[in-house]
LOLOTOR-921358 format. One line per 3 residues: their letters; for each residue x, z, y of N, C-alpha, C. Coordinates in steps of 0.05 Angstrom, whole numbers, plus 32768, in hexadecimal, padded with zeros to 4 digits. Each point is the difference from the previous one (the first is absolute). Layout:
REM LOLOTOR-921358
A = X Z Y X Z Y X Z Y | ...
***
This chain:
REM LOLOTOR-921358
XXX = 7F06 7FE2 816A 7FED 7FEE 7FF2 8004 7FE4 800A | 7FF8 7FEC 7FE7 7FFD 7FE5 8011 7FF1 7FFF 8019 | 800C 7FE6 800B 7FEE 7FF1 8019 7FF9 7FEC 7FEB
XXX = 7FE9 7FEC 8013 7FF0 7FEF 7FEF 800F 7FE3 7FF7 | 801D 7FFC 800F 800C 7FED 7FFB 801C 8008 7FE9 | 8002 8021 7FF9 800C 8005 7FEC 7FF4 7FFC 7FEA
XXX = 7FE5 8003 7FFA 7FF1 8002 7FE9 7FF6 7FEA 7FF6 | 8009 7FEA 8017 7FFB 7FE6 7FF9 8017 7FED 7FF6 | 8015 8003 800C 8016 8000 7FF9 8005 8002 7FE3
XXX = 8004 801D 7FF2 8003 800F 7FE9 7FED 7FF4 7FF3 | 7FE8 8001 8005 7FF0 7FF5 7FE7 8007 7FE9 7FF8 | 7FFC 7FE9 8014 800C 7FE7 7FF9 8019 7FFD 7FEE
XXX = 8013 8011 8002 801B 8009 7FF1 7FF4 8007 7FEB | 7FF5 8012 8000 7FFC 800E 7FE4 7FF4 7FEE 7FE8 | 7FE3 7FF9 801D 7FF9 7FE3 7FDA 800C 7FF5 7FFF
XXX = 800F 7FF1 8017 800E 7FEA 7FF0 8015 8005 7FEB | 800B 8012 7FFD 8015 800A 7FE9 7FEA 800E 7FF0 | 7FF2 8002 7FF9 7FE8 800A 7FED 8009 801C 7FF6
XXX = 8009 800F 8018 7FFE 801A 8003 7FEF 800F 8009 | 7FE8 7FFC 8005 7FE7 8008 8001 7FEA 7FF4 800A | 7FE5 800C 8001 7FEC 7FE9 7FFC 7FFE 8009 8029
XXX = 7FE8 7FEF 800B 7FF4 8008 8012 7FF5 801B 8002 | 7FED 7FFC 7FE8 7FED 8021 7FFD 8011 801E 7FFD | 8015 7FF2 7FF1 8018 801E 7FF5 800F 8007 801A
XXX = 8009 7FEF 800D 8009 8003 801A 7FE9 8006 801F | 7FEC 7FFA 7FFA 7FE7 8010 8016 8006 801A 7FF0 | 7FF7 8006 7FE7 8005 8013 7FFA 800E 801F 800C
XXX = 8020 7FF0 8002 8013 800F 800F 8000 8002 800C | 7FFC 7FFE 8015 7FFC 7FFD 8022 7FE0 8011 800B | 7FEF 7FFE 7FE8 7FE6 8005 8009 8007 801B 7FF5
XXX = 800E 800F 7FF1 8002 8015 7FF6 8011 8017 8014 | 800A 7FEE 8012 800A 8007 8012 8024 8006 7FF9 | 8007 7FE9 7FF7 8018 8003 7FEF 8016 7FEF 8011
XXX = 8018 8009 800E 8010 7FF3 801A 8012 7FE4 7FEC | 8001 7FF1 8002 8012 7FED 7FF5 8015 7FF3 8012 | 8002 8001 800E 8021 8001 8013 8010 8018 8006
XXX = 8011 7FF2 7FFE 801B 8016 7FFD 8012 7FF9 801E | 800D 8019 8007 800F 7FF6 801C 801B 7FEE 7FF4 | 7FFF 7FF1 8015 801E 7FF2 8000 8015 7FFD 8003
XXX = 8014 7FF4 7FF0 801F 8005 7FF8 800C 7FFC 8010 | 8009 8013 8014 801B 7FFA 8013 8013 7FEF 7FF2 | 8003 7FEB 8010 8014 7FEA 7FFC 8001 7FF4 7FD8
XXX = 7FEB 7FFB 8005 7FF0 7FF1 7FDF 800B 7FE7 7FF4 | 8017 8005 7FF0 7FFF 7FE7 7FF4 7FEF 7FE6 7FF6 | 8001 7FEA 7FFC 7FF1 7FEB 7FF9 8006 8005 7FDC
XXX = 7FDF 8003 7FFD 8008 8004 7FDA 7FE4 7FDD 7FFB | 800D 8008 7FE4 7FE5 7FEC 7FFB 7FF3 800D 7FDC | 7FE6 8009 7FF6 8002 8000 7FEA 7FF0 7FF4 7FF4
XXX = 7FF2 8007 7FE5 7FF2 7FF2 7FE8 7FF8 8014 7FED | 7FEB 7FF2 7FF2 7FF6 800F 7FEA 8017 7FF5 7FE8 | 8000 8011 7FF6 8011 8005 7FE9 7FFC 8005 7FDE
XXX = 8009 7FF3 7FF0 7FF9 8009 7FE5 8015 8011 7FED | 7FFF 8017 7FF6 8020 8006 7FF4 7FF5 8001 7FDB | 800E 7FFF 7FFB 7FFC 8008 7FDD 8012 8013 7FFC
XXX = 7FF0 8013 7FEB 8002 8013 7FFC 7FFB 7FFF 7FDF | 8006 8017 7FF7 7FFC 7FFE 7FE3 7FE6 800F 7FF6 | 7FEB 7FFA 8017 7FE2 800B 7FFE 7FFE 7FEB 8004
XXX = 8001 7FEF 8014 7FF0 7FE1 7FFD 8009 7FFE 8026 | 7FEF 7FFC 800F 800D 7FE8 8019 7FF3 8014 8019 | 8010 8005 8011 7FF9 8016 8019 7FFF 7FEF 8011
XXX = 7FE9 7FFC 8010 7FFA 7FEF 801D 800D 8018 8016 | 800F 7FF7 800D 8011 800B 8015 7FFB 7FFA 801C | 800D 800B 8014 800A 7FF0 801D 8015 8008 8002
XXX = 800F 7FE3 8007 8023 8004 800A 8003 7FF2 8024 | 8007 8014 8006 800E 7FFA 801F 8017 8003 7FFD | 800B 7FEB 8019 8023 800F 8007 8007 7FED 801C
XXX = 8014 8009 8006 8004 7FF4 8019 8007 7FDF 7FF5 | 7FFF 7FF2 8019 7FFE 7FE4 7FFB 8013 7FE9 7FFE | 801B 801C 8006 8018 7FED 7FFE 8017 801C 7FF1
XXX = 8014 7FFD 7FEA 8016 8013 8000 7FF6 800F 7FE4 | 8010 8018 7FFA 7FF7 8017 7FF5 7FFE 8015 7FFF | 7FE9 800B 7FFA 7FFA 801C 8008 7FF7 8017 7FE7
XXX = 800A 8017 8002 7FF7 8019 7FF0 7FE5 7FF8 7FF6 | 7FFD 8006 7FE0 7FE6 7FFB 7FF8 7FF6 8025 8002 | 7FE3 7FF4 7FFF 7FED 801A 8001 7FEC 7FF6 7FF7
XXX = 7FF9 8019 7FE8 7FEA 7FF7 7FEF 7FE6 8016 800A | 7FE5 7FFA 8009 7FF2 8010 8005 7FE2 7FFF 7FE3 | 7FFD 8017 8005 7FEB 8008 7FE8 7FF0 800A 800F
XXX = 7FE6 7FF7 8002 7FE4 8002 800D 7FF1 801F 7FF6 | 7FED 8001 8009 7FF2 8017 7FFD 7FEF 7FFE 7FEF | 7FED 800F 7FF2 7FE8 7FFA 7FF0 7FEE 7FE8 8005
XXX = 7FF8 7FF6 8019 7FF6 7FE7 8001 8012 7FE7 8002 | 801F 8004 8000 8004 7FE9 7FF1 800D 7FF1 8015 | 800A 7FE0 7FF6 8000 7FED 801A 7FF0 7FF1 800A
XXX = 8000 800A 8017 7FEA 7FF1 800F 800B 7FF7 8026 | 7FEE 7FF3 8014 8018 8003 8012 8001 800D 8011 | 7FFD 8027 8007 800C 8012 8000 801D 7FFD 7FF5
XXX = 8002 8006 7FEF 8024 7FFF 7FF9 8006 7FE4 7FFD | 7FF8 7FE8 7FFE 8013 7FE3 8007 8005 8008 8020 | 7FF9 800A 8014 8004 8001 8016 801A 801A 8001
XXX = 7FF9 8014 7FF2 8017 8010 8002 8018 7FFA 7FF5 | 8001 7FE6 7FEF 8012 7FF1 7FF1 8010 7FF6 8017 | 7FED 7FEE 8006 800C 7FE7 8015 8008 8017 801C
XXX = 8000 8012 800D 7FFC 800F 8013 8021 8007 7FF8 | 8002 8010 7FE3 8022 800B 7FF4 8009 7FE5 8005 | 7FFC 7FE7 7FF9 8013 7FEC 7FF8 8007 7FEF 801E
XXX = 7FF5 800A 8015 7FFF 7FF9 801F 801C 8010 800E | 8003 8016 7FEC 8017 8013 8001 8014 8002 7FF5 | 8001 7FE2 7FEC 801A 7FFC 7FFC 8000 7FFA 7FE1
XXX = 7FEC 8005 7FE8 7FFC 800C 7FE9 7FF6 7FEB 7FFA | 8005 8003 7FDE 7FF4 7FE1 7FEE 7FF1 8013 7FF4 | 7FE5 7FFC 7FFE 7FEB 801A 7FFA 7FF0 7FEE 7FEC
XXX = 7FFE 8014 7FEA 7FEF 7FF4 7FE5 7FE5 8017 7FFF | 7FE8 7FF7 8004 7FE7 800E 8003 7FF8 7FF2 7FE9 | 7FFA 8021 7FEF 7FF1 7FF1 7FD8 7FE1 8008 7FFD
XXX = 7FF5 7FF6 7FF2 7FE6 7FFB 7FF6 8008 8019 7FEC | 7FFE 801C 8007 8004 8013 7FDC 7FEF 8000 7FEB | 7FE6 7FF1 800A 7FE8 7FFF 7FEF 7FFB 7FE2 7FEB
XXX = 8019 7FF2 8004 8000 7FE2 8003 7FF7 7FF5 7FD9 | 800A 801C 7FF3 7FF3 7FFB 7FE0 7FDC 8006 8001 | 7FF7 8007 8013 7FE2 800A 7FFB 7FEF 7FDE 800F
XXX = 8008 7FFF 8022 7FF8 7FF1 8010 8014 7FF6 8008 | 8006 7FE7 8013 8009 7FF6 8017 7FF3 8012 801F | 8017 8007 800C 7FF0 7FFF 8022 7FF9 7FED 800C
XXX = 7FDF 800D 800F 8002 801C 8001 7FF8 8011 7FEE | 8005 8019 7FFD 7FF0 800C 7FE8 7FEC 8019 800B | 7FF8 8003 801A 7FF8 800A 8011 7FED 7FF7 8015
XXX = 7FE0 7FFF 7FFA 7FF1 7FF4 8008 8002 8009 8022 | 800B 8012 800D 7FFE 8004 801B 8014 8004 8005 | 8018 8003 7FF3 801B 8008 8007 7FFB 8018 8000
XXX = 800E 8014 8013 8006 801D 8005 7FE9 800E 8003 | 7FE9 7FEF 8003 7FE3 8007 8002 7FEB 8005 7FEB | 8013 7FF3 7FE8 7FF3 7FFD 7FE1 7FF9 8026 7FEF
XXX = 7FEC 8002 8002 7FF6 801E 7FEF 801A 7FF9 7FE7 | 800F 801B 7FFA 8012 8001 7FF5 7FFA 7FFE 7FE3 | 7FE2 800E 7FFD 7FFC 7FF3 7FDE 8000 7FE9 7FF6
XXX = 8002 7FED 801B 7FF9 7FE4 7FF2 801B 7FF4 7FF8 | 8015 800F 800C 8023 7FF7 7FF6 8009 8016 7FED | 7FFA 801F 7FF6 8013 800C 7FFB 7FFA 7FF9 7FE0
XXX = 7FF6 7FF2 7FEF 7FFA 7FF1 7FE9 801B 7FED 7FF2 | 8006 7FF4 801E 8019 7FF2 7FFC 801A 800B 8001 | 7FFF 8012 8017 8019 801C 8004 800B 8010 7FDB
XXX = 7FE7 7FFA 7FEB 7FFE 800F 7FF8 8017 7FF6 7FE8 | 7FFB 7FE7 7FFF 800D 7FEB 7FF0 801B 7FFE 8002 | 800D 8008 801A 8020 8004 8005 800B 8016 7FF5
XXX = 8016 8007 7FFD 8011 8014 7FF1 801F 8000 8006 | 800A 8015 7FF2 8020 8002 8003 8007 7FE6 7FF8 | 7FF5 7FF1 7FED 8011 7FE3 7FF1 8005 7FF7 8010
XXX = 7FE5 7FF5 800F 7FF8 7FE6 800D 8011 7FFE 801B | 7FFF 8021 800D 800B 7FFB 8019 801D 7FF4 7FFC | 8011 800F 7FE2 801D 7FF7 7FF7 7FFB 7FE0 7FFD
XXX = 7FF0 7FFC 7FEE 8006 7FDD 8002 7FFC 7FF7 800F | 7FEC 8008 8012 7FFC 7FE4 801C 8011 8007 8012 | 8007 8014 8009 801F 8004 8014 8017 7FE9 7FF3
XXX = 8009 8006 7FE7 8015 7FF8 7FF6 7FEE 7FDE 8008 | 7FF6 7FF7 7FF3 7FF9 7FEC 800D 8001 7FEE 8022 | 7FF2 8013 8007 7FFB 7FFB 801D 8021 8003 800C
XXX = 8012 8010 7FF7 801E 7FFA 8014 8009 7FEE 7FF2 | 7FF9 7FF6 7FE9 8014 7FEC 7FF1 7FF9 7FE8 8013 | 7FE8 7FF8 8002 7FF4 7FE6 8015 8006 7FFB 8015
XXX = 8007 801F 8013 800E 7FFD 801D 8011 7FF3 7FFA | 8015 8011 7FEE 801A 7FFB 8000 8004 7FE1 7FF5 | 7FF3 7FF1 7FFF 7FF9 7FE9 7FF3 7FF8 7FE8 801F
XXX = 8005 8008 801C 7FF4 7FFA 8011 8012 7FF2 8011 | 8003 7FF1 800E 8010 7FF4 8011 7FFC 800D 801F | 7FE9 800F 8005 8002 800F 8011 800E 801B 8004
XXX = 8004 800B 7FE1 8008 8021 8002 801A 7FFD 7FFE | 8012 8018 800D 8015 8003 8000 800C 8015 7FF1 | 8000 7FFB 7FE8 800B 800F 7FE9 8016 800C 7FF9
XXX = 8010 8004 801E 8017 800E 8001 8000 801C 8010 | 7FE7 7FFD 800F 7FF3 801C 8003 7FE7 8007 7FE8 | 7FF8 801D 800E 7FEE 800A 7FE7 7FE3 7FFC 8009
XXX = 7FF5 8008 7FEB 7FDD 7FF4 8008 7FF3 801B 7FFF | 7FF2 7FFF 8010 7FE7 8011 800D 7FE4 7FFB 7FEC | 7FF4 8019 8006 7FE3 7FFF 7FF7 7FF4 8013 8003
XXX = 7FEA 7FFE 800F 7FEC 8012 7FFE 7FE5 8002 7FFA | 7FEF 8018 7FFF 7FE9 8002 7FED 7FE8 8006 8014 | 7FEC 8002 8001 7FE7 8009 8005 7FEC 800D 7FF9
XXX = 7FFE 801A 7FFC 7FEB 800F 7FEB 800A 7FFD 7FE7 | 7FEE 7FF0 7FEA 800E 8000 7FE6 801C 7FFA 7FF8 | 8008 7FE0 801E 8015 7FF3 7FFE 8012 8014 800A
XXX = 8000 8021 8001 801D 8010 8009 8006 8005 7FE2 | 7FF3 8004 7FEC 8011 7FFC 7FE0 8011 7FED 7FFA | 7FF1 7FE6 7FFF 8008 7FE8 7FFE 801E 7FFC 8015
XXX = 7FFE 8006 8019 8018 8003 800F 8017 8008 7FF4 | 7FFA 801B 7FF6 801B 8016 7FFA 8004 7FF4 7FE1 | 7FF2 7FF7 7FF6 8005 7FF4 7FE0 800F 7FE2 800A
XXX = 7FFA 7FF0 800E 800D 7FF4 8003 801D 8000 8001 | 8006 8019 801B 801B 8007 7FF9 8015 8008 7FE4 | 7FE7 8000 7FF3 8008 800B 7FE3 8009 7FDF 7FF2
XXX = 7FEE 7FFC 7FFC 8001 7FE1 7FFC 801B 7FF4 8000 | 8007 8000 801C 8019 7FF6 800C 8011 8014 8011 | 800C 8013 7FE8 8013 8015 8016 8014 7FF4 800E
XXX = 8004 7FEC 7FF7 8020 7FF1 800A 7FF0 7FF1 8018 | 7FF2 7FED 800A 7FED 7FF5 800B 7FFA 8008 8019 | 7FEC 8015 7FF9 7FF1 8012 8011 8011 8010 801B
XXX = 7FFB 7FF4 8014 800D 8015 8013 7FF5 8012 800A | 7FE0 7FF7 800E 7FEF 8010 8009 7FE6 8000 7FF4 | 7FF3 8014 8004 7FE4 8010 7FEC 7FF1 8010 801C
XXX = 7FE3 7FEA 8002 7FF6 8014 8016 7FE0 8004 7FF4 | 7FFA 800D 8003 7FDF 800A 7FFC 7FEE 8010 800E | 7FE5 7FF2 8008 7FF3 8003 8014 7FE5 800D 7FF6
XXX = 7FF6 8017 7FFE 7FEC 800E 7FFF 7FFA 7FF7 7FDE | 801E 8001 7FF0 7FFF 8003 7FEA 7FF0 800D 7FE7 | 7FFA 7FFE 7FE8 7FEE 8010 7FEE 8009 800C 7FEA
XXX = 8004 8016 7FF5 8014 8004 7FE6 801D 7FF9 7FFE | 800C 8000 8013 8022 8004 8009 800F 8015 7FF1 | 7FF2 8012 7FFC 8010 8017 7FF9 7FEC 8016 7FF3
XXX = 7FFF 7FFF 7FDB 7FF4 8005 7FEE 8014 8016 7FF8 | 7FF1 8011 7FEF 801B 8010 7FE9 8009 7FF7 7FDE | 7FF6 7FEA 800B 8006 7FE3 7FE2 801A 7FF8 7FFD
XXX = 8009 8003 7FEA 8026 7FF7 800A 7FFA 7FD6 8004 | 7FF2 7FFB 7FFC 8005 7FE1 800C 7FE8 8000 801B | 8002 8019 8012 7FF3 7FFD 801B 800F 7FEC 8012
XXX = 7FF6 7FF9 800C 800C 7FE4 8010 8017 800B 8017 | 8002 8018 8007 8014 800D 8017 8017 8008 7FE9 | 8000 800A 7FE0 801B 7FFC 7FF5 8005 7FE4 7FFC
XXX = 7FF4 7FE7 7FFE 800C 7FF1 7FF3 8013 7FEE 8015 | 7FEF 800B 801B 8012 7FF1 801B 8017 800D 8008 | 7FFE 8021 7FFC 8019 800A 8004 800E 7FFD 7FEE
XXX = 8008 7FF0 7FEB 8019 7FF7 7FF2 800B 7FE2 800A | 7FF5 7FFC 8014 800E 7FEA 8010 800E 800C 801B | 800E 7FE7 8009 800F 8006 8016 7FF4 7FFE 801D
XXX = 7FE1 7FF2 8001 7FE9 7FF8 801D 8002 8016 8009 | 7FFF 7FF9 801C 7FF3 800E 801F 7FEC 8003 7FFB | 7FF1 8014 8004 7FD8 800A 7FFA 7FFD 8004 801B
XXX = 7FE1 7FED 8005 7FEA 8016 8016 7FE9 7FFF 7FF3 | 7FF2 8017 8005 7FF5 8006 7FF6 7FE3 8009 801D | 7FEF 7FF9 8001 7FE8 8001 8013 7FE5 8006 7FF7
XXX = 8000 8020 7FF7 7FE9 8006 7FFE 7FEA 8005 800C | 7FE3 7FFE 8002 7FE7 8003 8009 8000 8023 7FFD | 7FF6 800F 8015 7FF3 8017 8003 7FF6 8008 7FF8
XXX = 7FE7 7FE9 7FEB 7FE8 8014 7FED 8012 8000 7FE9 | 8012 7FEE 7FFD 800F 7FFC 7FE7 800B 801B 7FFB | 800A 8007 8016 8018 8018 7FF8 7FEC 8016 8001
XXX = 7FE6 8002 800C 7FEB 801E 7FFF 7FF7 7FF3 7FD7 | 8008 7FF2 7FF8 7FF1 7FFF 7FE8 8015 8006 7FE7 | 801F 7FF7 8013 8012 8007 7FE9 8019 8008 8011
XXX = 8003 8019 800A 8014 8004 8013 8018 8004 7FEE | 7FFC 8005 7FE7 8022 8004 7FF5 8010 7FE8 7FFD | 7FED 7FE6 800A 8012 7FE4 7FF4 8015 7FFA 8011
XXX = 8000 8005 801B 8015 8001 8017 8017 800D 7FFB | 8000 8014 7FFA 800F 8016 7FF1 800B 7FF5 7FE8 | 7FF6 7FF7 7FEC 8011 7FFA 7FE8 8009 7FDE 800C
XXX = 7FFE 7FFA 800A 800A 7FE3 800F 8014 800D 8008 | 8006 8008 8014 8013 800D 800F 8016 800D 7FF0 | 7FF6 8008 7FED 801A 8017 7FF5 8005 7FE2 7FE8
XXX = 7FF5 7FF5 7FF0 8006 7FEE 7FF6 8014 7FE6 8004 | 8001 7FFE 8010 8011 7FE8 801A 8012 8012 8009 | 8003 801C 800F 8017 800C 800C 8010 800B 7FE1
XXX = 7FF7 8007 7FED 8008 8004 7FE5 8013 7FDE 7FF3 | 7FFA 7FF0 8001 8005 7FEB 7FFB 8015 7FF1 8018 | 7FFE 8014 8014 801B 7FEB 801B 7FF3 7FEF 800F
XXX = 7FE6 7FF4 7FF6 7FF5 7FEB 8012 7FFA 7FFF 8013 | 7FFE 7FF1 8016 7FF8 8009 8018 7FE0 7FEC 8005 | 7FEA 8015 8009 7FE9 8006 8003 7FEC 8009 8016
XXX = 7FF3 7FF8 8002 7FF4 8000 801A 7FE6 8002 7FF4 | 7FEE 801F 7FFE 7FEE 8009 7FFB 7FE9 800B 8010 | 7FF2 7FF8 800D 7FE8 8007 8013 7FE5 8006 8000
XXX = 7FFA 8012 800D 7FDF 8004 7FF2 7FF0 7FF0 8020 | 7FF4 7FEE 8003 7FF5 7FFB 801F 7FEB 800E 7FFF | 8002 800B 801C 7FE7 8010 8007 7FE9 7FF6 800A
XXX = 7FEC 8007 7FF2 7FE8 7FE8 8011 7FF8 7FE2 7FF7 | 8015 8001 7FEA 7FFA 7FE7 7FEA 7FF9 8003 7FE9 | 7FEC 7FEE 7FF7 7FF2 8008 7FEC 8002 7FE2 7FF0
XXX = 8002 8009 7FDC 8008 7FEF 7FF5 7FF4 7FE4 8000 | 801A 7FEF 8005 7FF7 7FDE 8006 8000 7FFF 8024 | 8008 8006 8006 8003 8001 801A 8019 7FF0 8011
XXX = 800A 7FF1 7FEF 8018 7FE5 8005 7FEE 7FE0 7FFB | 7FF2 7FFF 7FF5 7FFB 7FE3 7FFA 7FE5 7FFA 8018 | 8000 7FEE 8016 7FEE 7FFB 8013 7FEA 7FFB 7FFA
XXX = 7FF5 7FF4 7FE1 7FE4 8008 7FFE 7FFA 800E 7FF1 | 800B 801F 7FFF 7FF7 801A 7FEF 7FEC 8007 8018 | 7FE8 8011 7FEC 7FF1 800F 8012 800F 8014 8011
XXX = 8013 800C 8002 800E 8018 800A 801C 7FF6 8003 | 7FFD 7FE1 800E 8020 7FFD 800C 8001 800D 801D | 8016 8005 8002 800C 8012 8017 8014 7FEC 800D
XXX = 7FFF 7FF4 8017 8014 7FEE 7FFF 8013 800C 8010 | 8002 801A 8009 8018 8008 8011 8009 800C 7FE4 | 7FFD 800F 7FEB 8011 8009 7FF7 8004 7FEE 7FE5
XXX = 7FF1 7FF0 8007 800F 7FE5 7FED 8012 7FF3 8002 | 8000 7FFD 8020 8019 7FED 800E 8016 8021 7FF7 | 7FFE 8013 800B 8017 8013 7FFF 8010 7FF5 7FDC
XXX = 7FED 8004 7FEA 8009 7FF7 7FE8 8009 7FE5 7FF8 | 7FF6 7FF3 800F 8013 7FE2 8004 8019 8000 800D | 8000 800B 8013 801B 8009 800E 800F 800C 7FEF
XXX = 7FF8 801A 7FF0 801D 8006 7FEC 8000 7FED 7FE8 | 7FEF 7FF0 7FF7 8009 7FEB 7FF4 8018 7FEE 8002 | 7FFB 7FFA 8014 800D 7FEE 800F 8024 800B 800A
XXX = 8004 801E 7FFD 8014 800B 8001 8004 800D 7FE6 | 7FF2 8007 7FEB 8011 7FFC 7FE4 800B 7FE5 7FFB | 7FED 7FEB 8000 800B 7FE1 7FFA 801F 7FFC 8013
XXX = 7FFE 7FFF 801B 8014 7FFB 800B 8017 800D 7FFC | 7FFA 801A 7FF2 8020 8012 7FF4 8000 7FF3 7FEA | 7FF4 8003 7FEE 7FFA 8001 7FE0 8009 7FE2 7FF7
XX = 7FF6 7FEE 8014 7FFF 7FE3 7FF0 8017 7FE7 8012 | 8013 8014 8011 800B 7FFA 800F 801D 7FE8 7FEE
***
């Protein structure tokens, strides 16, 4: 948890980039919600910004980090049901301390601007899944194809390696569609306590990734797999059927949303463990 000179710190950060209010941010903290993350062994100097992309829905408010000098592997991250907020600008800037030109998107950005989540990870889920509801197979195809066209558009990214992305709850579709998006592109595909990965729909989001050539991890939550234990399984045989190489896990003792520091049920040891194989798909994958 914060000390009183972290929360003073952050806040001041936060309004001033009008990433959240005073009250939204007591909020978090009073909910008992951790907003620091441990620190990057030997951390590059990044610097980033809010961001605007166009899209052929209309204009996605973003955050882009990257290191502060050179170029580096882009990685596109896709937020969870509540969205961006700074929970993931911190897990942004945290990847891009590690080397990565990291694009964190607004997926709600045709309904609201972020935040779109009155408490962040703390927000009663009816009050966002309204907006969840509005996304689809299209959207995730056009705004991927979008969103790598803009990296690759970057003076920071290095576009001679491949680009990363990963998802969060909803954002593990959006992940593996991305790869779809951009099979040529795409090196690595990781997803974190993912939702509907693996349907018996022929455009389920685990066939449309295994017709690419990406590295998968794959990091499921515990209640997840007591609620749908055959999705591990058709992951697995889907990817070893296809040649890909895959990294499929069920964590024990994690319960979904259990990666992002202000979910009610973050776990930070076995969060850091899933940051760690992050961080070793990327370093093979995007090498």
């Amino acid at each position: 948890m914060c000390d009183q000179k972290h929360f003073d710190d952050d806040l001041e950060d936060f309004e001033a980039r009008g990433w959240v209010t005073r009250k939204q941010f007591g909020a978090l903290l009073g909910a008992g919600m951790s907003m620091m993350l441990p620190q990057v062994a030997n951390a590059v100097t990044v610097v980033d910004s809010e961001v605007t992309i166009a899209t052929p829905d209309g204009t996605c408010d973003a955050y882009f980090v990257h290191p502060a000098s050179g170029k580096a592997p882009a990685v596109l991250i896709w937020p969870d049901i509540f969205g961006l907020r700074p929970s993931f600008r911190q897990m942004g800037k945290r990847l891009a301390e590690s080397g990565y030109s990291v694009l964190v998107v607004n997926p709600f950005y045709r309904t609201k601007k972020a935040p779109t989540a009155e408490a962040g990870g703390a927000t009663p889920i009816q009050q966002v899944m309204p907006m969840a509801q509005t996304l689809n197979e299209t959207t995730h195809i056009t705004d991927a194809t979008a969103f790598i066209a803009w990296l690759d558009n970057q003076e920071s990214v290095d576009k001679n390696r491949k680009l990363g992305t990963q998802g969060y709850c909803m954002g593990g579709p959006m992940a593996f569609r991305t790869a779809a998006a951009g099979p040529k592109r795409v090196g690595a595909v990781a997803s974190f306590h993912g939702g509907g990965l693996a349907t018996d729909k022929p455009n389920s989001p685990h066939l449309q990734a295994a017709k690419t050539k990406a590295q998968f991890l794959v990091a499921i939550a515990a209640n997840d797999d007591a609620r749908s234990p055959k999705d591990k399984t058709m992951l697995k045989e889907t990817f070893e059927a296809a040649h890909l190489q895959a990294e499929v896990e069920v964590y024990a003792e994690a319960a979904h949303g259990w990666c992002p520091p202000d979910s009610r049920v973050y776990n930070e040891a076995l969060a850091e463990k899933a940051w760690s194989r992050l961080l070793a798909l990327y370093g093979k994958a995007l090498a």
